[in-house]
C-alpha positions as CSV (number, residue, x, y, z in Angstrom):
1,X,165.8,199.5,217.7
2,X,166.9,200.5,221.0
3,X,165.0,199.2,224.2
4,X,167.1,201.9,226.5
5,X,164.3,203.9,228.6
6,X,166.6,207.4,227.8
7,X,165.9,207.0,223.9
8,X,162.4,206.4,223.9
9,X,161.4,210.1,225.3
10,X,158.6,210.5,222.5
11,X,156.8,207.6,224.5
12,X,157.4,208.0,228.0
13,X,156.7,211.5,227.6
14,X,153.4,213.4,228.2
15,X,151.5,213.2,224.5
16,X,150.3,216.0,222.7
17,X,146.3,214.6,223.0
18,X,145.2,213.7,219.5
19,X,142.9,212.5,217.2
20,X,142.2,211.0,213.8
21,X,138.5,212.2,213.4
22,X,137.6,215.5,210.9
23,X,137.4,218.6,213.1
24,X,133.7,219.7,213.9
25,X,133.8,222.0,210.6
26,X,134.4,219.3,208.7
27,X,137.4,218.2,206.7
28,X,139.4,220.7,205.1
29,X,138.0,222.5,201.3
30,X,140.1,222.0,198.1
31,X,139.0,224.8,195.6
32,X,137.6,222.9,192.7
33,X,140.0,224.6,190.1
34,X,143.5,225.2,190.3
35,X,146.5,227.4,189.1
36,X,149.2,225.3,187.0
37,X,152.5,226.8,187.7
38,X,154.0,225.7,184.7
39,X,151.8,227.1,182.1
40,X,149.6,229.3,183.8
41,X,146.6,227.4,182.9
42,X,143.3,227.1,185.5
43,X,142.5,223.1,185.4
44,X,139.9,221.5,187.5
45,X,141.2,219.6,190.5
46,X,139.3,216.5,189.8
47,X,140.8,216.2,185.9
48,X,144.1,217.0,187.8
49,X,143.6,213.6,190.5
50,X,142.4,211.3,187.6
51,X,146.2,212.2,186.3
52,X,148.1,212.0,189.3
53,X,148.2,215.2,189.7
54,X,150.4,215.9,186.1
55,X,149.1,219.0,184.0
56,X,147.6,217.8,180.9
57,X,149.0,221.0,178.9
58,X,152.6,221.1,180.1
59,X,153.2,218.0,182.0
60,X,154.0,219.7,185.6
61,X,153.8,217.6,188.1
62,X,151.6,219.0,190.9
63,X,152.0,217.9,194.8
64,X,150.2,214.6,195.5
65,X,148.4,213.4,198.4
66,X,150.8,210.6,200.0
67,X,148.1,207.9,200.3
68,X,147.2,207.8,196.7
69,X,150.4,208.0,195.9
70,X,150.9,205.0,197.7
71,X,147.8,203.1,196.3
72,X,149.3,204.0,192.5
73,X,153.2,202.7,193.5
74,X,152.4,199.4,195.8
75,X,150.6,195.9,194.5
76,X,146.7,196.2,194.7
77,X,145.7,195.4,198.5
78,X,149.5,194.6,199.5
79,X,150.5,197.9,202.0
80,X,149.9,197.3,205.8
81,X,150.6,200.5,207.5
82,X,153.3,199.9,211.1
83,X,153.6,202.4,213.7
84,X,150.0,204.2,214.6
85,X,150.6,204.5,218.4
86,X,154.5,206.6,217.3
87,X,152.6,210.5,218.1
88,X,154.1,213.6,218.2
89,X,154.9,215.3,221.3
90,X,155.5,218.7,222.8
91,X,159.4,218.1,224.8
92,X,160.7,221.7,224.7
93,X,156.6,223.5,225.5
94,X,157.5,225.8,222.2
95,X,155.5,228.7,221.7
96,X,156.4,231.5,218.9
97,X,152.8,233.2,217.8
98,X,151.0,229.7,218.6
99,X,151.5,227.1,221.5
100,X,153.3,223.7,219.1
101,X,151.0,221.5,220.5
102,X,148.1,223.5,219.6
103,X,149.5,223.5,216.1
104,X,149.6,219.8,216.2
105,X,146.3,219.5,217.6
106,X,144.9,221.3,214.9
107,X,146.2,219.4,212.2
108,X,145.7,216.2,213.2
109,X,142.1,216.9,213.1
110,X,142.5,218.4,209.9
111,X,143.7,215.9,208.4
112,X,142.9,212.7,210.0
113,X,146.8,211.2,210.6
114,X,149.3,211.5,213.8
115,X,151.9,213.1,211.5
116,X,154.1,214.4,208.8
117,X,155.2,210.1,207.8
118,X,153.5,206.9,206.9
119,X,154.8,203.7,206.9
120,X,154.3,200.2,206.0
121,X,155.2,197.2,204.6
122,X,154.4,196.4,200.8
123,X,154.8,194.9,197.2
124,X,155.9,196.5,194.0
125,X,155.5,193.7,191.3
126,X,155.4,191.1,193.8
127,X,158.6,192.4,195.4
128,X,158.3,192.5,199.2
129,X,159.7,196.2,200.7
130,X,159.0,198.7,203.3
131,X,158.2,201.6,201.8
132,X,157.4,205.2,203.7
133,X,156.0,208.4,202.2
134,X,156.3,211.8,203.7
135,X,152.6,214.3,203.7
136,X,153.7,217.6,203.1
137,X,150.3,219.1,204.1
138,X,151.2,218.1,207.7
139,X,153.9,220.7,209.2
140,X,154.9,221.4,205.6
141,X,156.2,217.6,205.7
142,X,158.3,218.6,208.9
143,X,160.4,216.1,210.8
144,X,160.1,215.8,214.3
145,X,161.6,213.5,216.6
146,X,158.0,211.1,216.1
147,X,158.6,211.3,212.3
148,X,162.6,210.3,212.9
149,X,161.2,207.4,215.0
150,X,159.0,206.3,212.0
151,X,161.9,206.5,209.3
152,X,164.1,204.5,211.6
153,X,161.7,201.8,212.5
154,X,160.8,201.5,208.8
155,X,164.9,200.9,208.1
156,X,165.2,198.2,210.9
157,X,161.7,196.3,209.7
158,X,164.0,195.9,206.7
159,X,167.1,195.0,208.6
160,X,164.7,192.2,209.9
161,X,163.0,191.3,207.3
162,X,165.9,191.4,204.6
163,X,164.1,193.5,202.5
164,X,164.7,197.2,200.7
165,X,163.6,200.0,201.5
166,X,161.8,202.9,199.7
167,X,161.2,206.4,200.8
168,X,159.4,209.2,199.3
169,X,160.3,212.5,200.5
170,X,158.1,215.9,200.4
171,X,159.4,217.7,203.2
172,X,160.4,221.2,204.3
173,X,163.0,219.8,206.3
174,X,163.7,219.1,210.3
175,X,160.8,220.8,212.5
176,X,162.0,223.6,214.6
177,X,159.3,223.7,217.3
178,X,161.7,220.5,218.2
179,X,164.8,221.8,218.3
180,X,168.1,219.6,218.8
181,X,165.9,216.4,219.3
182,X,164.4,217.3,215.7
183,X,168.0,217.3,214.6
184,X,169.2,214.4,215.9
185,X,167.2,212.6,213.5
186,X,169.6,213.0,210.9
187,X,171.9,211.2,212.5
188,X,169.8,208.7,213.7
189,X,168.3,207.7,210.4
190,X,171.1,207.8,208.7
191,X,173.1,205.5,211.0
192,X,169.9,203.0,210.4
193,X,170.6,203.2,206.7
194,X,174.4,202.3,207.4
195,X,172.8,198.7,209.0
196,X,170.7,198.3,206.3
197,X,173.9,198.2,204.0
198,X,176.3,196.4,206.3
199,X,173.8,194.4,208.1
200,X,171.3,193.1,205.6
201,X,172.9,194.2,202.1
202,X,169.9,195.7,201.0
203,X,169.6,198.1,198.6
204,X,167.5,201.5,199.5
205,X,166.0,203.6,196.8
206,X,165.6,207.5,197.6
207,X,163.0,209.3,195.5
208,X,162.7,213.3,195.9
209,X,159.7,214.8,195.3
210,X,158.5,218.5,195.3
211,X,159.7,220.0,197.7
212,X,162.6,218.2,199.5
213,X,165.1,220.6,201.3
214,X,166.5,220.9,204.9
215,X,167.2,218.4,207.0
216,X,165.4,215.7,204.9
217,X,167.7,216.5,202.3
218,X,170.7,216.5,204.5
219,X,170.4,213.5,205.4
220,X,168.6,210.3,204.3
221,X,167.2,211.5,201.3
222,X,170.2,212.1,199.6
223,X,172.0,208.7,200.8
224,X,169.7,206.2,198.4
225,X,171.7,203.7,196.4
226,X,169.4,205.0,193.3
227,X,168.2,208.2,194.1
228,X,165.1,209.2,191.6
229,X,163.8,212.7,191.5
230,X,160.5,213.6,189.9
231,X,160.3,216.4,187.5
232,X,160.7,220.1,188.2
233,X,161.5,219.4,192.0
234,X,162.9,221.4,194.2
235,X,165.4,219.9,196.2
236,X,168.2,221.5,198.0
237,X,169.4,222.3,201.6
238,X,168.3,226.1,201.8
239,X,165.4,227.0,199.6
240,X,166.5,229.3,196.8
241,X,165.0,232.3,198.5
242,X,167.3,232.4,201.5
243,X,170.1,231.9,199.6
244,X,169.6,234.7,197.0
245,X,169.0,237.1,200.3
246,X,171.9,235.3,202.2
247,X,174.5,236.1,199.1
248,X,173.0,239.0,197.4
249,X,173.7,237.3,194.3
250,X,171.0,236.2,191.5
251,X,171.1,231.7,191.6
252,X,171.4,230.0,188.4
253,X,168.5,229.5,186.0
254,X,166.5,226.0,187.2
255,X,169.3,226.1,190.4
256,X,168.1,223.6,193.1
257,X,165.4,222.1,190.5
258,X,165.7,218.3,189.5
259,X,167.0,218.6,186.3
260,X,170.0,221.3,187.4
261,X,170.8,218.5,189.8
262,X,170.9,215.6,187.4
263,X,172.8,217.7,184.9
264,X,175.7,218.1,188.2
265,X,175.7,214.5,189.1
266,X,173.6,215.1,192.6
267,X,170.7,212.3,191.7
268,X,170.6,209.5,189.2
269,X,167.5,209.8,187.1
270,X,164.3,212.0,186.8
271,X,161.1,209.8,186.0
272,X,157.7,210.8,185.1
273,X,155.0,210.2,187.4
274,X,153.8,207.8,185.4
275,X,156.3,205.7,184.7
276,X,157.6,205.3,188.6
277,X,155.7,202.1,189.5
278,X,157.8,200.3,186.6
279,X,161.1,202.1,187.2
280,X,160.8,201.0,190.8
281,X,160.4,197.4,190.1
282,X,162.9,196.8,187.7
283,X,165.2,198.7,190.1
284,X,164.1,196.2,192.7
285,X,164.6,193.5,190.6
286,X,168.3,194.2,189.6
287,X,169.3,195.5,193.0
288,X,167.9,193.2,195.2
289,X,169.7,189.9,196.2
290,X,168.1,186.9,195.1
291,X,165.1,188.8,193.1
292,X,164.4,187.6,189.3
293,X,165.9,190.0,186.7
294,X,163.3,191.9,185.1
């Protein structure tokens, strides 16, 4: 990580004032039922967590919150989260209908985390990693320069530490409100993924969740030496949306889904939810120097 005073703007300059407490109303109200999108049926949320958030009629997997997906993945007790004092900050003053740092304000309260990316170091099966997932309820999972910081910082522990490295992405892509500097995080992670290969010769497992377009998926997310997708994700550069009003053309059934992209070489495997935790260690296992086979 760079100690030059000109790349470390998102610390010298002026925060965007935040806080981890609930707002004053009070933390945010899930309905108690819900509307499965794959079969139409209304389940109630909390048979929905006690699965992992996998319809018990059709098997669609639902959005998950990223610290219990974390708490499922890593060994019992094992994550130790890096990287609290990284916040978001306000460089360019962008306003469109709402001031960004009043937008940030107002979601950190909300939901009680500086932003869109966690990060930490962990086990999976007694396998030591750094593992990050991104919160999609933040910013729609956005990354800002802050969250760019967090992705690269998570690489070079690994770098150090001669370890791999596992991200989970949920994200809408690179957040505009940040403009170029947002942008540059492509670049930047991905260059920190090139030292993890040269450098350390670890391996780096990608796993896409829904939804994981944009920038995200311009960049790191598709760059994993395994890349895992869950099922029925949509993952793609431009949302299916845009495109179909961009062309004027219909898209191809399931286009930008999981499984159309496994069927056209773009990922390596889809795994259940439920299965990830021993997918993930027997691909640590194999790919990582010096670890028992499985």
């Amino acid at each position: 990580m760079s100690d030059d005073p000109s790349t470390r703007w998102f610390e010298n300059a002026a925060p965007v004032p935040t806080t981890t407490e609930p707002s004053r109303s009070g933390p945010q109200v899930k309905a108690l039922w819900v509307k499965c999108p794959g079969c139409e049926q209304i389940l109630y949320r909390a048979v929905l967590a006690e699965r992992m958030g996998v319809c018990p009629n059709c098997s669609w997997h639902h959005r998950w919150d990223a610290l219990a997906r974390l708490e499922y993945l890593v060994d019992p007790g094992s994550f130790f989260r890096h990287d609290l004092d990284v916040q978001p900050a306000d460089p360019l003053g962008f306003v469109d209908s709402r001031a960004y740092a009043g937008r940030l304000i107002a979601t950190q309260r909300n939901l009680g985390t500086p932003d869109a990316y966690l990060s930490g170091s962990a086990t999976i099966d007694q396998l030591p990693l750094e593992i990050g997932t991104f919160d999609f309820r933040f910013m729609g999972g956005s990354m800002g320069s802050a969250v760019g910081e967090l992705v690269t910082r998570q690489i070079e522990r690994a770098v150090s530490r001669r370890v791999p490295v596992l991200i989970i992405s949920a994200s809408g892509g690179a957040r505009m409100q940040e403009g170029i500097l947002s942008l540059m995080q492509m670049a930047r992670t991905s260059a920190a993924l090139a030292r993890l290969r040269d450098v350390a010769g670890m391996p780096y497992i990608s796993l896409l969740t829904d939804p994981t377009t944009g920038g995200v998926a311009a960049s790191f997310a598709m760059l994993g030496d395994v890349i895992i997708a869950e099922p029925h994700a949509l993952v793609g550069f431009a949302g299916p949306r845009v495109i179909r009003q961009t062309i004027g053309e219909d898209l191809p059934p399931g286009f930008q889904t999981s499984e159309y992209l496994l069927e056209h070489g773009l990922i390596d495997m889809i795994v259940p939810r439920a299965q990830l935790r021993d997918t993930l260690a027997r691909l640590l296992r194999l790919l990582t120097p010096g670890a028992a086979p499985p």
